[in-house]
C-alpha beads as a LAMMPS data file, in Angstrom:
LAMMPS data file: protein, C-alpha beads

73 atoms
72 bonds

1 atom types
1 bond types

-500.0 500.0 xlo xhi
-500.0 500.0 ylo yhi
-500.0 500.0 zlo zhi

Masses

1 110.0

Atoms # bond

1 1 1 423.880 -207.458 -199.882
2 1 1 424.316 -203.779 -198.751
3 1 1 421.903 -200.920 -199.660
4 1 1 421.223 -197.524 -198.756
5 1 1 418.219 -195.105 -199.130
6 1 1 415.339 -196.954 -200.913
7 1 1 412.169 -195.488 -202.338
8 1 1 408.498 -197.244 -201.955
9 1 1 408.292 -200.723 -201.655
10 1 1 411.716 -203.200 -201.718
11 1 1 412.076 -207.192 -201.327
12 1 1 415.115 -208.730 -201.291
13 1 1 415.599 -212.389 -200.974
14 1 1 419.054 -214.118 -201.207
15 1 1 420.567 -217.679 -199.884
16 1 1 424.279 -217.991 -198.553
17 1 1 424.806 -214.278 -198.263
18 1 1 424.234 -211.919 -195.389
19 1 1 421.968 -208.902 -195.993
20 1 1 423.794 -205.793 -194.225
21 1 1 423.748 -202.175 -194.426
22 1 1 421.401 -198.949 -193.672
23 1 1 418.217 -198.783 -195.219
24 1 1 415.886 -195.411 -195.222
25 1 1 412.657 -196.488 -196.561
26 1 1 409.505 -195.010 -197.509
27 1 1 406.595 -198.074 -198.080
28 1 1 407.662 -201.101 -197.231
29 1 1 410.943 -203.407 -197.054
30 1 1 411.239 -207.201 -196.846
31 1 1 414.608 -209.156 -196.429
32 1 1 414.427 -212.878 -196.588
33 1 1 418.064 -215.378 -196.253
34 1 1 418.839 -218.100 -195.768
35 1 1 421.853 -220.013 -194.232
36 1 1 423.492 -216.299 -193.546
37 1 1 422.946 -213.034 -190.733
38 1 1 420.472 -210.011 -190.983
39 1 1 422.439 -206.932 -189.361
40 1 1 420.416 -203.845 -190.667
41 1 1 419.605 -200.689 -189.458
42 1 1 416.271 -199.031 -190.676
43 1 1 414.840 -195.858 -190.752
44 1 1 411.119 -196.283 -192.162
45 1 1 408.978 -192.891 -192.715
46 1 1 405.440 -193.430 -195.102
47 1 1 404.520 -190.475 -197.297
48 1 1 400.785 -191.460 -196.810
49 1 1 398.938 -191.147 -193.369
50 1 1 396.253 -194.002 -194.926
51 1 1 399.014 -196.837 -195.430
52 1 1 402.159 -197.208 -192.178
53 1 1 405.719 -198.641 -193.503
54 1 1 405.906 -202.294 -193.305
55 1 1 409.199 -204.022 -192.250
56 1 1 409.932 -207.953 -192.642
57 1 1 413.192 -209.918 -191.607
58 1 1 413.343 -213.399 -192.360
59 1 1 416.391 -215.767 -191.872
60 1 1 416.449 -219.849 -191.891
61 1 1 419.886 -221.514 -190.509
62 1 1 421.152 -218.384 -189.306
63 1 1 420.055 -215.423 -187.001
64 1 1 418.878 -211.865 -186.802
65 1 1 422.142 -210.096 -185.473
66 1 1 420.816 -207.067 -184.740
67 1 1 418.118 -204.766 -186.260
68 1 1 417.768 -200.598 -185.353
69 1 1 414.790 -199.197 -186.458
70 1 1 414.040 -195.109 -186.583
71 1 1 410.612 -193.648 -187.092
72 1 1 410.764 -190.310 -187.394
73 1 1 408.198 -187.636 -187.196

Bonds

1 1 1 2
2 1 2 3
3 1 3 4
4 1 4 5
5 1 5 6
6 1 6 7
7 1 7 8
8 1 8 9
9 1 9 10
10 1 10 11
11 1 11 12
12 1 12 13
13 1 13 14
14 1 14 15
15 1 15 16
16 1 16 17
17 1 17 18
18 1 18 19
19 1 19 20
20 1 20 21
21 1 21 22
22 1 22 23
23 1 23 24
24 1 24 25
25 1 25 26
26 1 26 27
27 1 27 28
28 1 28 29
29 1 29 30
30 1 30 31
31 1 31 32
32 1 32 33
33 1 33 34
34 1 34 35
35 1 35 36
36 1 36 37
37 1 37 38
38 1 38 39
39 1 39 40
40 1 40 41
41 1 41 42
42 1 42 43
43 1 43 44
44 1 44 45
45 1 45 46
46 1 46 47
47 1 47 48
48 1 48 49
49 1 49 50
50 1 50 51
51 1 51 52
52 1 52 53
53 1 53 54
54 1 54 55
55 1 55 56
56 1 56 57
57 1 57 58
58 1 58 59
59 1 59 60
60 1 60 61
61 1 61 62
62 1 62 63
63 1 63 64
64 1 64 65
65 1 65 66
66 1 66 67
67 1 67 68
68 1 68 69
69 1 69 70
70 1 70 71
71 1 71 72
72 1 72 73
């Protein structure tokens, strides 16, 4: 799976297929696999100063490749 800019709050799960690609979030963004790579990189800003961003990886038989994370300002 590939995605770009997401608005509020995004879960993806998926099995046999890696979850790639950019992601510019604004709540909160989950990514579950299984039996395939995470490689993401994540920019994660909250419109509300009461709630942060949330950010969840999750991978079974496989591995986190690599994960960037921004936070801007």
């Amino acid at each position: 799976m590939q995605a770009g800019n997401i608005i509020g709050d995004v879960s993806v799960q998926t099995a046999n297929n890696p979850i790639t690609g950019f992601f510019n979030v604004s709540s909160g963004l989950k990514l579950v696999t299984s039996n395939a790579p995470i490689d993401v990189g994540v920019e994660a800003y909250h419109t509300s100063h009461h709630w942060p961003s949330t950010l969840r990886l999750a991978t079974s038989n496989a591995y986190v490749l690599s994960v960037y994370i921004t936070l801007p300002d």
